[in-house]
N, C-alpha and C positions, 0 to 999 in steps of 0.2 A: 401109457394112458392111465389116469386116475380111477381108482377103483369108486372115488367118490368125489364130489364135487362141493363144496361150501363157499356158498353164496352170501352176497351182503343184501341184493335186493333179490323182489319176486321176479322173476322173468316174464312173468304175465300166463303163462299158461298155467293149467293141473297139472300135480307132478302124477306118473304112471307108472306101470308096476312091467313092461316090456322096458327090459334092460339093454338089448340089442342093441346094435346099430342104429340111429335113425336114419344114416345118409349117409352119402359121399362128400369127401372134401379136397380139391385140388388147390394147388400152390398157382397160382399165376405169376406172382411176383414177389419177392421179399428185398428188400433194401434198408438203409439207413433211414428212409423218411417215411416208412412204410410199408405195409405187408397188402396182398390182393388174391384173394379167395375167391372160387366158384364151389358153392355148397348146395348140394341138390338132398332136400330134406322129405323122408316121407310120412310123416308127422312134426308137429311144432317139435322146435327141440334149441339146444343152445349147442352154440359154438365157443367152446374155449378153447383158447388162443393160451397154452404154457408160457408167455413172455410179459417179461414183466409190464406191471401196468406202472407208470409214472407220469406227473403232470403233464400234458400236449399230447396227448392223446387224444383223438376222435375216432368216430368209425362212421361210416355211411354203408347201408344195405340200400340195393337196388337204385343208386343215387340220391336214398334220401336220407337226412341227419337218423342216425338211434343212438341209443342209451349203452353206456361201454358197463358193465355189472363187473362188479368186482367180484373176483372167483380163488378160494384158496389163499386170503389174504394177500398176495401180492399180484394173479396174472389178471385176465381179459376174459370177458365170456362176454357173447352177445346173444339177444334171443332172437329166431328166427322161425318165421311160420313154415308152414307146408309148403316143399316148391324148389324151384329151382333160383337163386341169390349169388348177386355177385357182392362180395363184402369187400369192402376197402377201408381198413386201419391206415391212420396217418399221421405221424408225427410233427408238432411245430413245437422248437422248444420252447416253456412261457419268458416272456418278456424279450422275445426274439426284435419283433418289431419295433419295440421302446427302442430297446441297444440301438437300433440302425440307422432313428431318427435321432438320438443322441450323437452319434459318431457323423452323420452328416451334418448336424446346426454344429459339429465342435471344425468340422473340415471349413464352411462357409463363415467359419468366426476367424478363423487360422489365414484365410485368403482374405479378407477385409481387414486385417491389421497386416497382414504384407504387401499389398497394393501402396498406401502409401510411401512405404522405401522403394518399390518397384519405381512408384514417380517420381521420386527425388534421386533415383539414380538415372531414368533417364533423361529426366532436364537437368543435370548437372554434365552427362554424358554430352546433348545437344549443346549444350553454351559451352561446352571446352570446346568444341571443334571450333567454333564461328570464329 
């Protein structure tokens, strides 16, 4: 656990001079597309997350969009009020979507120039038989 934390932005609260604990933090889930937290805070406080931060990253607390703070030049911190928060970090890699609509208009191009040998093979196939 970092003895200190350097931030890029404010977190929105005052900082304070009880250095403690402010809460608990459980693991619910960690994956490849994804990390899922229950963080029970008893004062505002922030949650950082050691892992690195890189484009496609989002986070939602309590179901609703927040703000990912860069923490320590490279990881995640997010800030969280007083209370009991389930935080879900979520990975999309960027331009995931582009790729996919690309790779399906180049599939539906791929099939529309081999339909007509499709048809010239089977009307050559039907008039040899006749």
């Amino acid at each position: 656990r970092p003895s200190a934390v350097v931030l890029e932005a404010d977190p929105g609260f005052p900082p304070t001079t009880d250095l403690g604990p402010a809460g608990k933090v459980d693991i619910v889930s960690d994956g490849h597309r994804g990390v899922i937290l229950d963080a029970s805070c008893s004062r505002p406080c922030l949650l950082y997350l050691a892992d690195l931060l890189a484009p496609g990253w989002t986070v939602r607390v309590d179901e609703g969009p927040a703000e990912i703070i860069r923490a320590n030049l490279a990881f995640r911190a997010v800030a969280l009020s007083e209370g009991t928060h389930r935080v879900e970090f979520s990975y999309l890699p960027p331009g995931l979507s582009e790729g996919l609509m690309v790779v399906a208009a180049a599939a539906l191009a791929c099939c529309l120039c081999w339909l007509p040998s499709v048809r010239r093979g089977l009307r050559s196939f039907t008039t040899g038989r006749s």
